[in-house]
VOBA-741526 format. One record per residue (C-alpha): x, y, z. Coordinates in steps of 0.05 Angstrom, whole numbers, plus 5000, padded with zeros to 4 digits. Layout:
XYZ;...
END
This chain:
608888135617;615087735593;613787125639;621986745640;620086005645;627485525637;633985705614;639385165606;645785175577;652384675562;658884805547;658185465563;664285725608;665385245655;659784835646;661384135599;657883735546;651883575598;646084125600;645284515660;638184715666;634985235712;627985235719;625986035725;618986075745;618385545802;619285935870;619286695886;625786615912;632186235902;639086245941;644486105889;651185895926;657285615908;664885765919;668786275879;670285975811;663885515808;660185715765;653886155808;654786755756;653886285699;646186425685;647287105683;651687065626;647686575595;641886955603;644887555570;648587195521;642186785492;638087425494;642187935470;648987565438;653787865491;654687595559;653588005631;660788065647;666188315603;668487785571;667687685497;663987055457;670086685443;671486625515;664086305531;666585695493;667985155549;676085005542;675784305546;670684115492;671284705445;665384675408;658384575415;656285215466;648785255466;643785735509;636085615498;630786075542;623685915550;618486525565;611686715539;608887315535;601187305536;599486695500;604686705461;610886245472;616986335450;624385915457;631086305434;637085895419;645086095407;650685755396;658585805383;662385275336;657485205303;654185855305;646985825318;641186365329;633986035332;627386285350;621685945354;614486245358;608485705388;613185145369;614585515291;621385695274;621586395246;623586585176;631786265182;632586705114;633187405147;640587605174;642187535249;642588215261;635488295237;632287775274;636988045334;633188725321;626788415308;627388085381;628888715415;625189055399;618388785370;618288145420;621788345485;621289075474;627689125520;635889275493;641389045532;642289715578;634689735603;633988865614;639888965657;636889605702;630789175716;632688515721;639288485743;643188735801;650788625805;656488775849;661688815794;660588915720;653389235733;652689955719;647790225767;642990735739;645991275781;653291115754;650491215679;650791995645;644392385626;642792075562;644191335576;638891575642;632991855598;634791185557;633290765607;626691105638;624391165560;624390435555;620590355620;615990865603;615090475526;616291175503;621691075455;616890995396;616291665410;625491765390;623991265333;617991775307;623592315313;628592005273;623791795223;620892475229;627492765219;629792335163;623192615131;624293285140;631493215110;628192815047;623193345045;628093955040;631993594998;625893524955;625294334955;631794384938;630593994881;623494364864;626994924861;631594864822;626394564770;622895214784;627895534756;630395084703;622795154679;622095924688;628495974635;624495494594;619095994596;621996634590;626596304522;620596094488;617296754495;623896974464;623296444422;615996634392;617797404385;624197254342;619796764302;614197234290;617597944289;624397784261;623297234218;620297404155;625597904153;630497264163;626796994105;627797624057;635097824069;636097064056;632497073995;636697683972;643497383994;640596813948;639297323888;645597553896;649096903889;645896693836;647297323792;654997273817;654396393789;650596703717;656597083715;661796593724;658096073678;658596683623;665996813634;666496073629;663295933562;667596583538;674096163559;671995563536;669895933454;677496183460;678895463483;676095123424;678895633370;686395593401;685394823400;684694873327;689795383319;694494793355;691794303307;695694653252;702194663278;701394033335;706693673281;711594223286;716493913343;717093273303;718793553236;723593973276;726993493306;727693103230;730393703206;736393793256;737893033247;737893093175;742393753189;747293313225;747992843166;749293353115;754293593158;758093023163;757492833089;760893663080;766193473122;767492823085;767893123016;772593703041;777293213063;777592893000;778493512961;783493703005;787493023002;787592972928;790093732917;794793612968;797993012950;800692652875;803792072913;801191642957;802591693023;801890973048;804690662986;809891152967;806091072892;805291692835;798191792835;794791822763;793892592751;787592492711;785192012769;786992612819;783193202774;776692762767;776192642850;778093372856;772893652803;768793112831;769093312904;768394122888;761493922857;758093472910;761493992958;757094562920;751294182916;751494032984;752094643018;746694962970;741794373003;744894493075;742795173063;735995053048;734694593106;738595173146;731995663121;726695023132;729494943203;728395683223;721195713193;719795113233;722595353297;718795933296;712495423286;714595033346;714495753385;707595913369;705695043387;708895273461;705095923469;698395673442;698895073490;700695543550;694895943540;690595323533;693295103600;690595773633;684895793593;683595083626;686195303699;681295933697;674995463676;677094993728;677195533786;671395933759;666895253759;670195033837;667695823855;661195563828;660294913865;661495393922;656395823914;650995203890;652794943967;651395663996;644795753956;642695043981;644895224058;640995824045;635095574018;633894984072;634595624132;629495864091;624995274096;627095174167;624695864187;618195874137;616695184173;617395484241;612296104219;607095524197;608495184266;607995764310;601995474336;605494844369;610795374389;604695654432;602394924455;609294904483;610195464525;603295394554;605394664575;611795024610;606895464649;603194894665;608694564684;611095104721;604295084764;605094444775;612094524810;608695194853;603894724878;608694224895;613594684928;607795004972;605194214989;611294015002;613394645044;606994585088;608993875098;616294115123;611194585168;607594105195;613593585210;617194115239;611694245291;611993465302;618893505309;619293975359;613093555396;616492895394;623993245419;625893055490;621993675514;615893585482;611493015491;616592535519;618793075568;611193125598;609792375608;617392285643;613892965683;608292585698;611892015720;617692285759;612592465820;611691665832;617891505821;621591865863;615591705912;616890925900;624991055908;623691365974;618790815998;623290245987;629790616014;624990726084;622789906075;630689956091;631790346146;634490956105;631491496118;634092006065;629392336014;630892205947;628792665882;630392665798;629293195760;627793295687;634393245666;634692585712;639692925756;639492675839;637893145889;638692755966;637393056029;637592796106;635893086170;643093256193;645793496108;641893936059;644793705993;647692995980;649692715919;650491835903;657891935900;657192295975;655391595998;658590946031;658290325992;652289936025;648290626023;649690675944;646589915933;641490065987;639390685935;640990205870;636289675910;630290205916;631790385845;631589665813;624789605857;622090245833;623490055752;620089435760;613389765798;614490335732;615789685685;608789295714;605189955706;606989945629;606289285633;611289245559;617689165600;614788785660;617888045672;618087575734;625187465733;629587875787;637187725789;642187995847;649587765841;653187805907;648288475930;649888086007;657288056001;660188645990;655689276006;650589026047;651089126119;647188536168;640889036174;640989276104;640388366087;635088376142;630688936104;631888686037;630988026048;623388236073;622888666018;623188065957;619387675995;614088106022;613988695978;616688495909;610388295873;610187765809;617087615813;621687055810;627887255847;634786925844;640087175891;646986985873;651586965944;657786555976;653386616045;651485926054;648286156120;641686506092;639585856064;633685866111;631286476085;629486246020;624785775990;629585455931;636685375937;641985255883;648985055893;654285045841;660084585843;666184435810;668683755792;674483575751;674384205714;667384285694;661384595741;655284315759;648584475793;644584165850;637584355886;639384355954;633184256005;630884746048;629384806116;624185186129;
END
């Protein structure tokens, strides 16, 4: 049982830099009063907003902040559950989220959001929706049970019934079951992978041991035949390179000729000139017997030795230039035979060069050829490891069967679980088991108040009302103080379901204006006999503007307002 001890607060809404502090566990009832604006609903946010980080009514956090101060909101709550005790403090500006365990602060390291978790559901074992259905009853911002859809219903009686573990094991369940076919998807696709593996070195093996000695001897061959085609080449070479050698001399013989040739046509040229020279002479002399510059006789014996002069060295000139004329053309046709032995030395050379670059081809075949060869002789020798291989595949193989049919029974199994653990399974029998006293429970407390209607859920959590005068009713067929007469005897009920599970019981009842709005005076009458005489192990706070009904209650609270802020006061009772 979560046993609510104190709650107090400060500058929290309306309340200001002094704490307000309401003892919860006192009295078994208390009257809360005050005029609109006061400050009665205060606790209920406060208790909300300490417990769960969001207050009762719809308003958000930044609003809780008192307007005046600013800063410096605090809630702390007191309860124990067993002998444990616990206090859980918030704040805003600065923001604040303690809890404290026997006196101990827990681990400040984890995020708010998983101590938030952590408090929910491992210490109070309550969420926002289900605390409210038992423990609070409002006029305004509540939600009655009968106002919430099917789901947010089997929520709520799944929390009462602590059989929620039960949607947790589900979604684990089913989280496991999508892990675990992803997990065959992945087997078998290894499966495969390693059945290819298989079936290629089975391949593998039969080309190594059928085909490849035959590999081996056509390579051999191709080798043979590569090197008689490189003996050949190397012959054809040495043959070009004897006609090399024995031109080379040849050229040695006449390698002068260009030189002497070109000596010979300069020599030519001079001759030549030396002809022309010595004709001119001749020519002047037998021309001419005066002079033609001076206008003088020239001596006649003087003019028949130059002219007898000039005819000789003419004569003996031409018979040299003549000669030379003969050595020129012998040595031309030596130059000729320079050119065409030193062209066929060049393609002498060029057929050596391209016969040796076919060579280093076929030397870089034969070595290609020859390390296939050892590759696949190597591969004969291993054929054994070949063997250790493919039975490690098929091993390996097994391996992946017997995971696949492990892991398949597994998906089996959680299947059958999952199917257990869905809403109609095992969580559907204990909400059948419990339905009976509910709606028993419902229908007890709704005749405590004179309404005599019978009352009935169904599996689904869908109302089915009957009176004496109508067969079929629904909530919505209903007048206002009939509905909270029915929310009344459902709030009851949960908290006789909550003490038999004993998980989600608590002492602390809250009612915010029930009286004031729906509430009719015999409806008060009956309910007020009912907390008091019927509610068992409860603390019960009852937030009204009727000031009359102080009487009726052992505690009563006022709230007042006072230059802007609110304060509380235990008013005494007359009893």
């Amino acid at each position: 049982m979560i046993l609510f001890k104190k709650i107090k607060f400060k500058n929290f809404l309306s309340t200001g830099d002094r704490w307000t502090e309401i003892v919860l566990d006192a009295d078994g009832t208390t009257l809360v009063v005050g005029t609109n604006g006061a400050g009665k609903s205060t606790m209920l946010d406060a208790l909300c907003f300490v417990l769960f980080n969001k207050p009762y009514r719809k308003i958000t956090k930044s609003q809780l902040v008192n307007t005046t101060n600013e800063k410096g909101t605090v809630v702390e709550i007191e309860f124990s559950i067993g002998k444990t005790s616990y206090l859980v403090r918030r704040g805003i500006k600065p923001n604040v989220f303690d809890i404290e365990i026997d006196g101990r602060m827990r681990n400040k390291e984890a995020d708010d959001r998983i101590n938030q978790k952590i408090l929910e559901e491992q210490i109070l074992k309550l969420n926002f929706k289900s605390f409210t259905q038992i423990v609070i009853l409002g006029s305004s911002n509540f939600v009655p049970f009968m106002q919430l859809n099917g789901p947010n219903r089997r929520e709520v009686i799944e929390d009462l019934l602590d059989i929620k573990v039960f949607s947790a094991m589900n979604n684990i369940l089913k989280d496991t079951l999508r892990e675990s076919r992803q997990t065959v998807t992945t087997l078998e696709l290894k499966k495969e992978n390693i059945k290819d593996k298989v079936e290629m070195q089975k391949n593998f093996i039969e080309e190594l041991e059928t085909r490849g000695r035959k590999n081996i001897e056509e390579k051999e061959t191709k080798v043979n035949t590569i090197s008689i085609e490189i003996d050949e080449l190397l012959s054809k070479n040495e043959t070009l390179t004897t006609s090399l050698d024995s031109i080379q001399t040849q050229l040695a013989t006449v390698s002068d000729s260009p030189k002497r040739l070109q000596k010979l046509e300069s020599l030519k040229g001079k001759i030549s000139n030396k002809v022309s020279r010595i004709t001119k002479e001749h020519k002047f002399f037998t021309d001419n017997t005066v002079c033609p510059t001076c206008s003088q006789n020239i001596e006649e014996s003087f003019r028949l030795n130059r002219i007898d002069d000039a005819q000789f060295r003419e004569k003996e000139l031409r018979e040299g230039y003549k000669k030379l004329e003969e050595s020129i053309t012998e040595e031309g046709i030596r130059e000729r035979h320079f050119n065409t032995l030193t062209k066929e030395i060049s393609n002498l050379t060029y057929g050596i060069s391209q016969n040796s670059a076919q060579v280093s081809g076929l030397q870089r075949q034969t070595g290609d050829l020859q390390q296939e060869i050892q590759t696949l002789t190597n591969n004969l020798k291993n054929r054994n490891t070949e063997h250790e291989k493919l039975e490690n595949y098929k091993r390996e193989l097994g391996i992946v069967f017997d995971n696949l049919a492990t892991k398949n029974e597994e998906i089996t199994y959680n299947d059958y679980a999952y199917a257990l653990l869905k809403d109609g399974g095992v969580k559907g029998k204990i909400i059948k088991k419990y339905l009976p006293l509910i709606n028993q429970q419902v229908n007890r407390y709704l005749q405590m108040m004179d309404f005599y209607i019978n009352f009935h859920l169904d599996e689904e959590f869908n109302e089915t009302i009957k009176n004496p005068i109508h067969d079929k009713f629904s909530y919505s067929s209903f007048s206002e103080g009939e509905k909270m007469r029915i929310d009344l005897a459902l709030l009851f009920t949960w908290r006789e379901v909550a003490r038999f599970k004993n998980s989600t019981n608590t002492n602390l009842l809250i009612m915010d204006e029930v009286f004031d709005s729906s509430l009719d005076g015999l409806g008060t009458d009956e309910f007020i006999k009912i907390i008091k005489y019927v509610v068992k192990d409860a603390n019960i706070f009852v937030i009204s503007h009727k000031a009359d009904m102080l009487d009726r209650f052992e505690k009563v609270i006022e709230f007042t307002k006072k230059g802007g802020f609110s304060y509380a006061a235990k008013l005494a009772v007359e009893q």
